[in-house]
C-alpha positions as CSV (number, residue, x, y, z in Angstrom):
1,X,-4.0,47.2,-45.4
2,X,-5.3,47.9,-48.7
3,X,-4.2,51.4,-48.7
4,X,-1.3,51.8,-46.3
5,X,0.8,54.4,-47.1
6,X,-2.4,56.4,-45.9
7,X,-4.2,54.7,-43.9
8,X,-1.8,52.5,-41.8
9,X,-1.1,53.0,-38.1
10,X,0.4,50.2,-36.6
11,X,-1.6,51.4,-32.8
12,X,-4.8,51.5,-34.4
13,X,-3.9,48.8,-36.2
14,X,-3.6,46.2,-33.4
15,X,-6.5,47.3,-31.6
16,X,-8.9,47.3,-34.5
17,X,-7.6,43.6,-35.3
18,X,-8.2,41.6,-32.8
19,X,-11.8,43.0,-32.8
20,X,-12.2,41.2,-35.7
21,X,-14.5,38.0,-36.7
22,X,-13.0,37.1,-39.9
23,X,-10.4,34.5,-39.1
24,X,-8.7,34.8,-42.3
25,X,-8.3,38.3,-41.8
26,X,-5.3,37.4,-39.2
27,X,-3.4,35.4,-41.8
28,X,-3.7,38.2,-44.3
29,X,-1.9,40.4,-41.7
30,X,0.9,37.9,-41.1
31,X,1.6,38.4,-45.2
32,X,1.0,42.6,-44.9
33,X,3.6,42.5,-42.1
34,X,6.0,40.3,-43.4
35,X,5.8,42.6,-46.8
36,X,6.0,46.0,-45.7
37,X,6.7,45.9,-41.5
38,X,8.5,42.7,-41.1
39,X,10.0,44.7,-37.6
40,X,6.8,44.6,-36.5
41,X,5.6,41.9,-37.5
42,X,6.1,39.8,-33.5
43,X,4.2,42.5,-32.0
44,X,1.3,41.8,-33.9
45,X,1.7,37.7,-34.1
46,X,1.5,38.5,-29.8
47,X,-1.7,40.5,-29.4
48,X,-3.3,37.8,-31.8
49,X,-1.3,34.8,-30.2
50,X,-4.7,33.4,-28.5
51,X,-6.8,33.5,-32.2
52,X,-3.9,32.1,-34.4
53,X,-3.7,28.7,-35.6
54,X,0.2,28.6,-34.5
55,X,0.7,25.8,-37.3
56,X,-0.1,27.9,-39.9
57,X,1.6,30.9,-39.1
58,X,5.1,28.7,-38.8
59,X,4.1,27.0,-42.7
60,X,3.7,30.8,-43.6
61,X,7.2,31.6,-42.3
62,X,8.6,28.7,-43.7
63,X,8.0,28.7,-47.1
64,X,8.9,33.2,-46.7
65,X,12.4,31.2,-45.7
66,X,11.8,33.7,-42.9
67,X,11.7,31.8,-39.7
68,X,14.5,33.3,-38.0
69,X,12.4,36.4,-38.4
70,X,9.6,35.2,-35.8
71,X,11.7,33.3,-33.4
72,X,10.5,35.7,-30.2
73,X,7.2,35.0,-31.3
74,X,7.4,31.0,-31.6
75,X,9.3,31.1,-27.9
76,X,6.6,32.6,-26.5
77,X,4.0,30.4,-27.9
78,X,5.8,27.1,-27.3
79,X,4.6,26.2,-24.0
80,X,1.7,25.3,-26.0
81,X,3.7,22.3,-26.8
82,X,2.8,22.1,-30.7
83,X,4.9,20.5,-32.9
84,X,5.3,22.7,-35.8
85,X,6.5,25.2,-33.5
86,X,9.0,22.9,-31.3
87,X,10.8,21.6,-34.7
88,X,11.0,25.0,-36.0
89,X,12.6,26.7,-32.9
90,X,14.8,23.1,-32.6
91,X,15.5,23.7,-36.2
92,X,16.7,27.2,-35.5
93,X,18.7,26.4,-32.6
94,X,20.5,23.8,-34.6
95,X,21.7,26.5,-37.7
96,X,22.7,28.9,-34.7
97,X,24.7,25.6,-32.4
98,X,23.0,27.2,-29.2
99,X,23.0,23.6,-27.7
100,X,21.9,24.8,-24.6
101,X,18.7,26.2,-25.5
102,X,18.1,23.1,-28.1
103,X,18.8,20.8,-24.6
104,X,15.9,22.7,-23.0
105,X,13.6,22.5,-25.7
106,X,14.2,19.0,-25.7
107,X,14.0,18.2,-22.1
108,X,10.3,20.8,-21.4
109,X,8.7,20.2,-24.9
110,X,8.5,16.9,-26.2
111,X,5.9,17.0,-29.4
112,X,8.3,16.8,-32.6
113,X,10.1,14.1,-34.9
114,X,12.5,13.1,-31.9
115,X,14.3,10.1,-33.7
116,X,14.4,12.6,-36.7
117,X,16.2,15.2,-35.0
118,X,18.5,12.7,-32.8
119,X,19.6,11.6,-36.5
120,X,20.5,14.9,-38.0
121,X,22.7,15.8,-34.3
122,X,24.4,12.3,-34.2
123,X,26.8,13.4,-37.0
124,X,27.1,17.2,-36.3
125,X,30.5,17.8,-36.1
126,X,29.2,19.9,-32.7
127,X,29.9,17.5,-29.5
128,X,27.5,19.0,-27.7
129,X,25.2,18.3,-30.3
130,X,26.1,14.5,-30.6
131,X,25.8,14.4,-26.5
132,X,22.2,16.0,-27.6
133,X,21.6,13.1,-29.9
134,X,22.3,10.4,-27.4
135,X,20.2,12.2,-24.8
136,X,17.3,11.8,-27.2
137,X,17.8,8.2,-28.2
138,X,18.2,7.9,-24.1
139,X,14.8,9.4,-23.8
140,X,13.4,7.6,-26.4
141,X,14.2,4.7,-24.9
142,X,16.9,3.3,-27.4
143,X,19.6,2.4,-25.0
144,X,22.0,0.5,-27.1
145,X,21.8,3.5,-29.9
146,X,22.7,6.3,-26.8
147,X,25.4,4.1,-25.5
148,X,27.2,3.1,-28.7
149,X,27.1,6.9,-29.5
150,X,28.4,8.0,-26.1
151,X,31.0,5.4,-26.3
152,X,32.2,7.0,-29.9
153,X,32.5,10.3,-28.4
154,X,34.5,9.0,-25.0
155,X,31.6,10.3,-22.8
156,X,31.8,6.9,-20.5
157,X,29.8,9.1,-18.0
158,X,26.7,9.4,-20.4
159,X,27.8,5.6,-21.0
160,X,26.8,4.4,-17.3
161,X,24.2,7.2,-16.3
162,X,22.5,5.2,-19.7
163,X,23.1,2.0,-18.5
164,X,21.8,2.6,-15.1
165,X,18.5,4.2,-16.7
166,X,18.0,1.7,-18.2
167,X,17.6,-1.0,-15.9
168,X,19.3,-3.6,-17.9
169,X,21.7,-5.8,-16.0
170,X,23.0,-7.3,-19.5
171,X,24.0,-3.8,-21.1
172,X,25.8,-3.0,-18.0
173,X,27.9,-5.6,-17.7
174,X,28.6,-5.5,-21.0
175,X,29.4,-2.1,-20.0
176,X,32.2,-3.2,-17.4
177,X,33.7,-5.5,-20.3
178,X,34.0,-2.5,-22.6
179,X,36.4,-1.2,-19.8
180,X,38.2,-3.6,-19.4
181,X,38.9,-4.1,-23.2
182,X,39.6,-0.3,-23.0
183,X,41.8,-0.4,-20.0
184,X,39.8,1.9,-18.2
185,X,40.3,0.8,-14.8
186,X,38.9,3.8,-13.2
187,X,35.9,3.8,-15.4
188,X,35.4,0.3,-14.1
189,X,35.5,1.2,-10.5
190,X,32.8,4.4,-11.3
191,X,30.5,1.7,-13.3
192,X,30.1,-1.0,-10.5
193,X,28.5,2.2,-8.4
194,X,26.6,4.0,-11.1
195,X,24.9,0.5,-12.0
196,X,25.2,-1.0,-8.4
197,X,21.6,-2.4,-8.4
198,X,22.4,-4.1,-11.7
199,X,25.3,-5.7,-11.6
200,X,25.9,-9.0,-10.1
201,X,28.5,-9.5,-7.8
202,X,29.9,-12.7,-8.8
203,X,29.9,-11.3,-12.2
204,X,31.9,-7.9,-10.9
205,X,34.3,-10.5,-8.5
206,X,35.4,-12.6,-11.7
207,X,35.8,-9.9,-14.1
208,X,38.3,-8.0,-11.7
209,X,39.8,-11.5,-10.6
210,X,40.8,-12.8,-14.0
211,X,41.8,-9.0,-15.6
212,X,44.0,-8.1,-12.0
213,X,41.5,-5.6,-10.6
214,X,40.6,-6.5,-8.2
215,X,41.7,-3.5,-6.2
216,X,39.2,-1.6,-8.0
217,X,36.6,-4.0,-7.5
218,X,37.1,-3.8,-3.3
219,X,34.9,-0.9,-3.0
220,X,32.2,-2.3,-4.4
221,X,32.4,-5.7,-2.8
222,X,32.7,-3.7,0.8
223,X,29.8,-2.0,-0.1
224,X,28.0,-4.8,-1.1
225,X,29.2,-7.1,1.7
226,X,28.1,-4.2,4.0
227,X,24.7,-4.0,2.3
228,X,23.8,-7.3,3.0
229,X,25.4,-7.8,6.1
230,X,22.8,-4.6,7.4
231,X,19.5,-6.9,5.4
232,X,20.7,-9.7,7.6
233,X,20.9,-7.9,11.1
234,X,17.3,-6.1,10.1
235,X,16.2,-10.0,9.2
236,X,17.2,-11.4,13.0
237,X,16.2,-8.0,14.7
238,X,12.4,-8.5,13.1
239,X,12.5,-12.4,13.9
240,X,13.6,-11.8,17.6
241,X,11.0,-9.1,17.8
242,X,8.6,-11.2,17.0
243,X,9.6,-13.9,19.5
244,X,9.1,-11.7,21.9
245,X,6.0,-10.1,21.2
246,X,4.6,-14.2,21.1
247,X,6.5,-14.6,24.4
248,X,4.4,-11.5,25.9
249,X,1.7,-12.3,24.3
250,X,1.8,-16.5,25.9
251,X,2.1,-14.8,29.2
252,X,-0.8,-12.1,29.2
253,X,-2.9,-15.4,28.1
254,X,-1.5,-18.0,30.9
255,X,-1.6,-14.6,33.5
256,X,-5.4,-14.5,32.3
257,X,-5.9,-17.9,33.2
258,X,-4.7,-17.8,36.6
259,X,-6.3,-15.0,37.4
260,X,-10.1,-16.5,36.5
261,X,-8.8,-20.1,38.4
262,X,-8.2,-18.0,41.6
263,X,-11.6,-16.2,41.2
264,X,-13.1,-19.4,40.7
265,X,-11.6,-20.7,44.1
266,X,-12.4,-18.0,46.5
267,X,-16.3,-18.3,45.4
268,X,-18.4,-20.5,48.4
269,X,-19.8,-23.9,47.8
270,X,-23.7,-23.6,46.6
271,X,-25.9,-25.8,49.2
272,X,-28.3,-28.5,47.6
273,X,-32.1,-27.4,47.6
274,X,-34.4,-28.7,50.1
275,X,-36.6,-31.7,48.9
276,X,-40.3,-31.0,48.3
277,X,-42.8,-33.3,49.9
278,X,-44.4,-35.9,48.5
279,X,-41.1,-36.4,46.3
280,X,-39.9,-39.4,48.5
281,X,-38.6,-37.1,51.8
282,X,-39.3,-37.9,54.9
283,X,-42.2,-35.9,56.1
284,X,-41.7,-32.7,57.7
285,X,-42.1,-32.4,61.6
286,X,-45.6,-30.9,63.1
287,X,-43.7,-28.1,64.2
288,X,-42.9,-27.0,60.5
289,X,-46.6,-27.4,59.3
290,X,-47.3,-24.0,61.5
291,X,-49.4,-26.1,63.6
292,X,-48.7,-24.3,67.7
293,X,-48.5,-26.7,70.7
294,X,-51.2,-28.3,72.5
295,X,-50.2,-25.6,75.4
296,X,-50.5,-23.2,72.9
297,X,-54.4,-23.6,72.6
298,X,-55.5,-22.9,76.1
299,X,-55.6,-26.7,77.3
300,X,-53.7,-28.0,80.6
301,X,-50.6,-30.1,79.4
302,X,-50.9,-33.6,79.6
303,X,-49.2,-35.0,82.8
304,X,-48.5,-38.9,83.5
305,X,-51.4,-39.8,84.9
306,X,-54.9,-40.7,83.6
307,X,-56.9,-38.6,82.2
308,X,-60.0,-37.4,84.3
309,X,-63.3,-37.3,83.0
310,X,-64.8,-34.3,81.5
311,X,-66.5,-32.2,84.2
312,X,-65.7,-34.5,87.3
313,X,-62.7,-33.4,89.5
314,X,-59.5,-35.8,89.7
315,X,-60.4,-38.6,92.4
316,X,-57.8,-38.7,95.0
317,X,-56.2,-41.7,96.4
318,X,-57.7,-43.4,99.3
């Protein structure tokens, strides 16, 4: 660098660089380029892209007054998301009116000043760049600012895409009164959908009664009569449902119990034990003590008659 009218190859220069331990060494390149190869000077800001501090490299640019001159080099670093480099590409896209690459920078990269900038759009004599503004103040969550600036520019659809965002039942309905000041019938008819969830009904059925529209009102009032009408059949089909399933449920159990009863039916009687003796029974007969019969033991039955003596033969009868 120090001697580059002899020495300098832009090649060489690059691949030497990023070799390189000095950190400062990189920002004293971003001043050689921007001197004597400011054509250059985003092919070099690229193959160091990893090692920069992308901060500093937009303050360089910016007090050079040169920003415009490293624009290809801040779009590809901006997924980074750093917000010296968003501001100065939003910056840039306001000087140029490119509105639609400003709305995209806005909508994927959302580290930078964004009241600051909504301020500077809002009076931009641009419409596209007010609808910007009100799209930020949106984001930002400032409802009543992105409304009241929609409604300056006659963008009622911004108005009630706003207003259902938001999720505030009072700002829309102060919404459908703004309409009806207006005489914008059909803008009242759009609202009651875009905010359906918000707006009350009786609220919607008396403002079109008392300012005679209530022809523009019907549509939503169908739909909303419809709505509930469908919660009410779901509400009596899961009640008689669940009827049923107790009914089934009362049977299986009374089924069960007949079932067990007519078990408990067919089973025989159990017979009493036998008394044992000695517990106050009457005694058991001979034959159950195992004892045989007299006859049993080799001994002549007993007839009618006497007895005879042992060993003496039965007298007869004279």
């Amino acid at each position: 660098m120090n001697h580059s009218p002899d020495a300098w190859d832009h090649m060489q220069f690059k691949d030497v660089c990023v070799k390189v331990a000095n950190v400062e060494l990189y920002y004293k390149a971003v001043h050689f380029y921007l001197q004597e190869h400011p054509d250059l000077i985003n092919d070099m800001l690229n193959v160091l892209a990893l090692r920069l501090d992308h901060t500093r490299v937009v303050d360089i640019m910016r007090k050079a007054g040169q920003l415009h001159l490293v624009k290809p080099y801040m779009v590809a670093v901006q997924s980074n998301n750093v917000s010296a480099v968003n501001e100065a590409l939003n910056e840039l896209y306001v000087e140029e009116e490119d509105y639609e690459r400003l709305r995209e920078s806005v909508d994927m990269h959302d580290n930078f000043d964004q009241i600051g900038l909504a301020q500077k759009l809002e009076k931009h004599e641009l419409l596209e760049m007010r609808r910007i503004a009100a799209y930020i103040y949106k984001k930002a969550g400032r409802w009543k600012q992105s409304i009241a600036l929609s409604k300056k520019d006659n963008m009622y659809k911004d108005c009630m895409e706003t207003c259902s965002q938001s999720g505030d039942r009072e700002l829309s309905e102060d919404l459908l009164v703004y309409f009806i000041e207006q005489g914008k019938k059909e803008c009242f008819a759009s609202c009651l959908f875009i905010c359906y969830d918000l707006i009350r009904p009786d609220v919607a059925l008396e403002l079109a009664w008392m300012n005679n529209m209530l022809d523009f009102a019907f549509p939503y009032l169908l739909q909303f009569i419809r709505e509930y009408t469908s919660k009410v059949d779901d509400l009596v089909k899961d009640r008689i449902e669940s009827q049923n399933e107790e009914r089934v449920k009362e049977k299986e159990e009374k089924d069960l119990v007949a079932q067990q009863n007519m078990y408990a039916q067919l089973l025989p009687l159990a017979l009493p034990a036998p008394p044992m003796p000695g517990m106050g029974g009457p005694p058991p007969p001979m034959g159950g003590m195992g004892m045989p019969p007299m006859g049993g033991m080799g001994m002549p039955p007993m007839g009618p008659g006497p007895m005879p003596a042992f060993g003496m033969p039965a007298m007869g009868s004279y």
